[in-house]
C-alpha positions as CSV (number, residue, x, y, z in Angstrom):
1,X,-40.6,-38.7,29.2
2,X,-42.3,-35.0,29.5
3,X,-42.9,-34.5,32.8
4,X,-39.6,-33.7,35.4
5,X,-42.0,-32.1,37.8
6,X,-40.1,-32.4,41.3
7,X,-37.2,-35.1,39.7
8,X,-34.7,-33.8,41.9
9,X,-36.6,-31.5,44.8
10,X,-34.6,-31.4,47.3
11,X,-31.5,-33.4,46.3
12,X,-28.4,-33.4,48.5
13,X,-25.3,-34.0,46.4
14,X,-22.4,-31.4,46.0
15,X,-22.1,-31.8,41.9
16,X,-24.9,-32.3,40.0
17,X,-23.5,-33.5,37.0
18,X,-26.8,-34.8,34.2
19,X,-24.9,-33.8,31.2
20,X,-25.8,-36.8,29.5
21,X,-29.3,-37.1,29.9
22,X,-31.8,-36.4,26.9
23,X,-34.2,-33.9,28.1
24,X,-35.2,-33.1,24.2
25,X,-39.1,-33.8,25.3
26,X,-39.6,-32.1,28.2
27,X,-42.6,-30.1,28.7
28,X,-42.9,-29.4,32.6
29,X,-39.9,-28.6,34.5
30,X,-41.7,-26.8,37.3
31,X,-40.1,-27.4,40.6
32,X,-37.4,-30.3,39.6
33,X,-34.5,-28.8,41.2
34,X,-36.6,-26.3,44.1
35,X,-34.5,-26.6,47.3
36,X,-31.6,-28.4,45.7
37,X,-28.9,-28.9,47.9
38,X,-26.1,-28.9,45.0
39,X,-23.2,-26.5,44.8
40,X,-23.3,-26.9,40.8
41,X,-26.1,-28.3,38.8
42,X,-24.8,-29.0,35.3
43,X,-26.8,-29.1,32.5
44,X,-24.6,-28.5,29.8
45,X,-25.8,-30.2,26.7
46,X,-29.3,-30.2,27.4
47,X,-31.7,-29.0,25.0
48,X,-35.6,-28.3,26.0
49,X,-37.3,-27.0,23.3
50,X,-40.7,-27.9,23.8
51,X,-40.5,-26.8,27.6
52,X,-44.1,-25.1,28.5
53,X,-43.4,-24.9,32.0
54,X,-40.8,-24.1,34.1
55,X,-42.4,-22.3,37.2
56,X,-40.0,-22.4,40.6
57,X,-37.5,-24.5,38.5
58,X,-34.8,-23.4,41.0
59,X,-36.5,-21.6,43.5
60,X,-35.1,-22.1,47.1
61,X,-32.0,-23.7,46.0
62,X,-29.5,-21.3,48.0
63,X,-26.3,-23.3,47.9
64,X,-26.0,-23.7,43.9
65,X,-23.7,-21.1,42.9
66,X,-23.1,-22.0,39.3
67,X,-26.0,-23.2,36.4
68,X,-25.7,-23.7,33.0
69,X,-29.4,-22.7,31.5
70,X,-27.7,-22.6,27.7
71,X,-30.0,-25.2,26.0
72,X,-33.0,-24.0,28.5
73,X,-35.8,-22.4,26.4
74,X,-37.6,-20.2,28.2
75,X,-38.7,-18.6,25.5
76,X,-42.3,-20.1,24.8
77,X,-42.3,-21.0,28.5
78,X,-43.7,-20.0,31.8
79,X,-40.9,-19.5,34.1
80,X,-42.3,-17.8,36.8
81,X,-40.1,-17.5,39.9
82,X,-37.9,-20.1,38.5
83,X,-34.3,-18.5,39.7
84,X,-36.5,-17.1,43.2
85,X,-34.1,-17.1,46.7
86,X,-30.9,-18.5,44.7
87,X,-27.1,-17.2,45.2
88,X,-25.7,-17.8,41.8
89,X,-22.7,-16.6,41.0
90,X,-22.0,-17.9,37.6
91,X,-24.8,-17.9,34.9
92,X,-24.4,-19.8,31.6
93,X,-27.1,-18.5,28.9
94,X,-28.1,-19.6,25.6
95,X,-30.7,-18.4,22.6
96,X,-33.3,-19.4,24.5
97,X,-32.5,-18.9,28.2
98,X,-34.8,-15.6,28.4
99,X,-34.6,-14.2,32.3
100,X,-37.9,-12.3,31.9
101,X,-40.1,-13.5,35.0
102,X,-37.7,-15.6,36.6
103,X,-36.9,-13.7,39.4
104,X,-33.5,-13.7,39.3
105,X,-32.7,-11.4,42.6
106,X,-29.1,-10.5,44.5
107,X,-28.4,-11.9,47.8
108,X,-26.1,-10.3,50.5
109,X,-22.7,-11.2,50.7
110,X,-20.2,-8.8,51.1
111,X,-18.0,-10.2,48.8
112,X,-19.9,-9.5,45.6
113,X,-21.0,-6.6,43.8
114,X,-25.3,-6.6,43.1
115,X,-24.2,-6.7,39.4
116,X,-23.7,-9.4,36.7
117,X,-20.2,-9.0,34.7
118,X,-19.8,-10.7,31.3
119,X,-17.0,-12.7,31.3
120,X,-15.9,-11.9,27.5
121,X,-12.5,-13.7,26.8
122,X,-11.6,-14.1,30.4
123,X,-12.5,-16.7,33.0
124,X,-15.0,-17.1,35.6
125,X,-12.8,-16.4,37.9
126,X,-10.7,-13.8,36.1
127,X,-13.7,-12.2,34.1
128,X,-12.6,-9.6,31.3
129,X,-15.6,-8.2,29.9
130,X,-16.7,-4.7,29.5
131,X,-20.4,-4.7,30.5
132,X,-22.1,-4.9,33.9
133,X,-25.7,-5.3,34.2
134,X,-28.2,-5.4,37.4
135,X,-30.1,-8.0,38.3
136,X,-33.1,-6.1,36.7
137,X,-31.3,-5.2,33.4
138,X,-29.8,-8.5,33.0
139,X,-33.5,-9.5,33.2
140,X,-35.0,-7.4,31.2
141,X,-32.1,-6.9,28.1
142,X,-30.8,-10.5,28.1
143,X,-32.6,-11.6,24.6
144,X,-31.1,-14.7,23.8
145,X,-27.6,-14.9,22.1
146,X,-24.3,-17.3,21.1
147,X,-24.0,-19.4,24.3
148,X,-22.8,-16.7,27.0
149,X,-21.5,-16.4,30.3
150,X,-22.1,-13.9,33.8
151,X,-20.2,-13.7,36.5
152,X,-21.4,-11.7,39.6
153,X,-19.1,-9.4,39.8
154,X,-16.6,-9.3,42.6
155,X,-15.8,-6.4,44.9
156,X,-12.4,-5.3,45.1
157,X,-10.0,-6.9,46.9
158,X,-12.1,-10.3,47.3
159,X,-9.9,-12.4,46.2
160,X,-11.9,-15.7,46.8
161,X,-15.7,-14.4,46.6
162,X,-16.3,-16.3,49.5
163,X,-18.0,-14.3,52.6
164,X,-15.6,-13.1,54.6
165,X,-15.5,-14.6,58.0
166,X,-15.5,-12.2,61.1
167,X,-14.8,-13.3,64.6
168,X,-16.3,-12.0,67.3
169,X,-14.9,-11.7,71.0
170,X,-17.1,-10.4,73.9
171,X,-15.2,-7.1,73.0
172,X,-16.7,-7.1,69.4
173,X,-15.7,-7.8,66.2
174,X,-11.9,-8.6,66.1
């Protein structure tokens, strides 16, 4: 099969687990998992390298927060706004998951930074690497390297990165 055009749009399940599936054909990936309704979609494994297109992959999938794009190749492919209007959090990369056009852009919560950490030989939820990128530079810099991992980086004191919850009385904010 070479054509996942729109193979899970919309899907509504909290862990999207195709680890297993052989993707080693795939030529059009444009909008298979736009307005995904997953948590994590997990592609670890996969290997695409004849993929040609990949436009809106992603796009409008707000509630996955974690994506393993490791044996992705964007490289020779167009990804045009295929990470559009996502919250990521954690990012897995590969050789060949190039960012370059995919609109990768931060969202507002007020528990992360508008940066991307590496995680180096800490966790993803305990990070310990030494370089921060934007969403632009992380864009524009990321060439393709040894499977790697980002982290949105955290602002201090969120312990959780989950949005804090205010409550409201009809004095204000308590």
């Amino acid at each position: 099969m070479t054509n996942f055009e729109f193979a899970f749009f919309g899907i509504q399940v909290p862990n999207l687990d195709l680890t297993s599936w052989d993707v080693h054909n795939v030529t059009d990936a444009g909008f298979m998992f736009m307005r995904a309704q997953s948590d994590v979609i997990n592609l670890s494994g996969w290997q695409m390298p004849k993929l040609k297109l990949a436009q809106w992959m992603f796009m409008l999938a707000p509630r996955v927060h974690e994506l393993d794009l490791a044996g992705i190749n964007f490289r020779n492919a167009d990804a045009t706004r295929a990470l559009m209007n996502m919250n990521l959090t954690v990012i897995h990369l590969g050789p060949d998951s190039l960012l370059t056009g995919t609109n990768l852009q931060p969202f507002h919560n007020d528990a992360y930074q508008d940066m991307w950490q590496d995680i180096g030989d800490g966790t993803t939820e305990a990070p310990t690497g030494k370089n921060r990128y934007t969403y632009s530079q992380l864009m524009a810099e990321f060439k393709g390297a040894a499977p790697y991992t980002y982290v949105r980086a955290k602002n201090p004191g969120s312990a959780d990165g989950k949005e804090p919850i205010h409550l409201f009385t009809t004095h204000g904010r308590v």
